[in-house]
Each structure stands twice: as C-alpha cells, then as structure tokens.
N, C-alpha and C positions, 0 to 999 in steps of 0.2 A: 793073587787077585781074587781067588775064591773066599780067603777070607773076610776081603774085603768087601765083599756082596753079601754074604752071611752077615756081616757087622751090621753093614747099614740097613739091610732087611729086617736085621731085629729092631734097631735102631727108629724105624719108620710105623712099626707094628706098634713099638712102648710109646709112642709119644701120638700114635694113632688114637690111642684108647685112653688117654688122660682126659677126664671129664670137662667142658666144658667150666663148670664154676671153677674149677682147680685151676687151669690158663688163666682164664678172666683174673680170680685171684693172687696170680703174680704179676700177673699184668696191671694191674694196677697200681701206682707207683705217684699219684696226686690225688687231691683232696677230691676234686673231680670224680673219680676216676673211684676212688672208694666209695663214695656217696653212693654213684649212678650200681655199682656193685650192691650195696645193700638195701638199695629200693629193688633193685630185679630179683636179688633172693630173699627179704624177709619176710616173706610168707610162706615158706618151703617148710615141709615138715620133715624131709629126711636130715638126720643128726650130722651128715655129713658136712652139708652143707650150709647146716644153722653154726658149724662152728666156724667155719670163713666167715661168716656175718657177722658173730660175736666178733674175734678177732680187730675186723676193722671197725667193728661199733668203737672195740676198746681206744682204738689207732686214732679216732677222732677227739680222743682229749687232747691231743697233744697240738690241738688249730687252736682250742680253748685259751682265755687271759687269765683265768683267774686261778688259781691254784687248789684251790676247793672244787670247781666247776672239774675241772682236768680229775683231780681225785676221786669225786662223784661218777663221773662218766666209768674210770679205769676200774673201781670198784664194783661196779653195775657188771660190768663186763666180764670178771672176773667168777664174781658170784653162780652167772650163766653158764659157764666153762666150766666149771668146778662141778656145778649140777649135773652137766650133762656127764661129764667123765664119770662122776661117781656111780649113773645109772648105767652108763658103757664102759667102763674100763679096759672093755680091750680093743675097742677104736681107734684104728689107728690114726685117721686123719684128726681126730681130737687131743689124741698126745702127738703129733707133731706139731698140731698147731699151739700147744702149750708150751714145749720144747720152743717153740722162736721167739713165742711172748720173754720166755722169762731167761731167755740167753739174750734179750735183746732189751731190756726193762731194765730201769737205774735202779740200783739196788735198794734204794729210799723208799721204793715203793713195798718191798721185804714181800716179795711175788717173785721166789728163786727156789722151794723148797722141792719142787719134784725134778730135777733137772737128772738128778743119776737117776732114779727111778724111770723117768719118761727115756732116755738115753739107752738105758737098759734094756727098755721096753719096745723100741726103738730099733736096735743093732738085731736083736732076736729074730726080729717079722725079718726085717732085710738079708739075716739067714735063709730063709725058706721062701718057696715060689708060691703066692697066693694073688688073691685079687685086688691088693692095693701096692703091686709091682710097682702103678707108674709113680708113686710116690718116692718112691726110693732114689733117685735122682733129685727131686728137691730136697730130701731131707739130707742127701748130703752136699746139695748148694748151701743151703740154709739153716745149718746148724753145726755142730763142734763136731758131729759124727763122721 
C-alpha cells in the first residue's frame, strides 16, 4: 500500500508541473483545435514553445489540396525548426518535437535524417533527473523510444 501512495504522489507532482502549452499541445488532436493552439501561442518568445507552434504550423499542410501548397507550408515549417535547433541544440522540447515530425512524416518528404541523432539525444536527458522530467512520458508515448 505504501508503494502505492509513493507511486501516485510522484505520479500527481509529474504531471502537476507539465506546462500548460505542453497539455494544450497534445490535446489537440483537430484542425480546430491546432488553429485556436497557434493563435494563443504565436507571439511567445520562449523556444520552447515556438516549437509546438511550428510543429502544428507544419501539421496544417496536411488540410491543404494542392500538393505544392502542402510542400510549401511543410517546408516553411521545417526551415523554422531546424533554425531554432541549430541556435539550441540541446533543447530538449525541440528535439522531441523533431523526433515526432520525422518518425511520423512519409518519407517523400526526405525529413528522416536526425532521427538516431535526436533518439540518442533523447534516451540520455531521460537518463538523468533534470527539469524537462515531464517530458519523458511523452516522448515515450510518442516516439520509438
């Protein structure tokens, strides 16, 4: 019984302290739902959460007809992501959020090349106890890890 009060104590504290955009951000799950997400965050200046923005920036080519328009959007998206990582690199909500794009992305689009890399980068943080703990539950919802 006692463990079972310790489990869920911890349990209650990690999912206490998951940011608001991070919830919102899985919870969103229709076009709706992504929109009303990136109207309430894209004017935020912290990188954490300009990359859930980008992310579902990208996520909206895919409401898109035309095949060029859909490419156009994915590549915008892409371009933002890649900038932000290369000034942060060791961000981790930016390589998880890279890690789902491109375990989740048709290979057509040839947006697969950091996946051991981000994976590796990845499994390490989730070794160690730091302050992007509550991710570590999504990222092994939501990814190969």
């Amino acid at each position: 019984m006692k463990w079972l009060f310790t489990f869920l104590f911890f349990n209650v504290l990690i999912f206490d302290s998951i940011p608001d955009y991070v919830q919102s951000y899985h919870k969103a799950t229709t076009k709706k739902q992504e929109v009303e997400f990136i109207n309430k965050y894209k004017n935020s200046s912290k990188i954490n959460i300009i990359a859930y923005v980008v992310s579902l920036e990208m996520k909206q080519a895919k409401y898109k007809f035309f095949p060029w328009k859909k490419l156009s959007i994915f590549n915008k998206g892409k371009k933002k992501l890649e900038g932000l990582i290369r000034d942060n690199p060791d961000n981790v909500d930016l390589r998880y959020i890279r890690l789902v794009i491109q375990e989740n992305v048709p290979s057509l689009l040839n947006y697969k090349s950091n996946i051991t890399e981000d994976k590796l980068f990845l499994s390490n943080i989730m070794k160690i106890k730091d302050t992007s703990d509550y991710l570590d539950f999504y990222i092994k919802k939501n990814t190969s890890l």
